[in-house]
C-alpha positions, -999 to +999 in steps of 0.1 A: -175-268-168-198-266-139-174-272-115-153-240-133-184-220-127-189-229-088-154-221-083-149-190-100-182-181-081-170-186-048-141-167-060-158-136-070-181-141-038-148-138-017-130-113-036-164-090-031-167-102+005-135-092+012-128-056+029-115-026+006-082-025+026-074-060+022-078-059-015-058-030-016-026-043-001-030-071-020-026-055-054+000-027-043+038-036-047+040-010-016+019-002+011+021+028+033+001+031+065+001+072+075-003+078+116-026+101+099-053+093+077-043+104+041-066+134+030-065+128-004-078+098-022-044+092-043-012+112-045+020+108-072+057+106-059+076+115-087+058+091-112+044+068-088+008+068-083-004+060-049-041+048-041-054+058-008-084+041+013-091+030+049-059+044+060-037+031+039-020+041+003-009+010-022+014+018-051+027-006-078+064-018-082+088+014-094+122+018-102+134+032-071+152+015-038+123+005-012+137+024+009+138+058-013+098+049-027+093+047+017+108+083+019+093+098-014+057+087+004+065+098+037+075+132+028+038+134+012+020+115+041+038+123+071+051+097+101+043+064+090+037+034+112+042+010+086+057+005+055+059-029+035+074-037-003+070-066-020+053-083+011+079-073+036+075-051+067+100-025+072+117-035+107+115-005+128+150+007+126+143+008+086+111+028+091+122+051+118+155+062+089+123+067+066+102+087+092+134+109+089+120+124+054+088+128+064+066+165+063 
């Protein structure tokens, strides 16, 4: 039990520790990074609700192509210079057909 306790300590040490960007991307199913700073603290792309901070915006899993959820954001955001679902970067021919959509 006390060995339970020092780890889940040093967990919650690392998890607080750890910069508000980092744990972020690590809970979004997307992550959009704006050439702009996002304005706006969260935004909603048809039912999608995006979470912005530090530059970039997070968003869980929807029911939409990556590549349609990359549009839908960048229309909203602007140029993006990065764009990642499910742990994968967008190459840049992928992003640059998303940076197509955007405002």
């Amino acid at each position: 039990m006390t060995r339970f306790l020092a780890v889940a300590a040093a967990a919650a040490a690392t998890v607080a520790l750890a910069p508000a960007g980092f744990a972020q991307t690590a809970r979004g199913y997307y992550s959009a990074t704006p050439v702009t700073a996002p304005e706006k603290a969260s935004l909603v792309t048809r039912s999608t609700i995006w979470k912005c901070g530090e530059g970039v915006c997070v968003a869980s899993k929807a029911n939409a192509r990556d590549n349609i959820m990359c549009e839908l954001v960048a229309r909203e955001l602007g140029q993006l210079s990065a764009f990642r679902a499910n742990g994968s970067e967008f190459d840049a021919e992928a992003l640059a057909k998303c940076n197509t959509k955007a405002r």
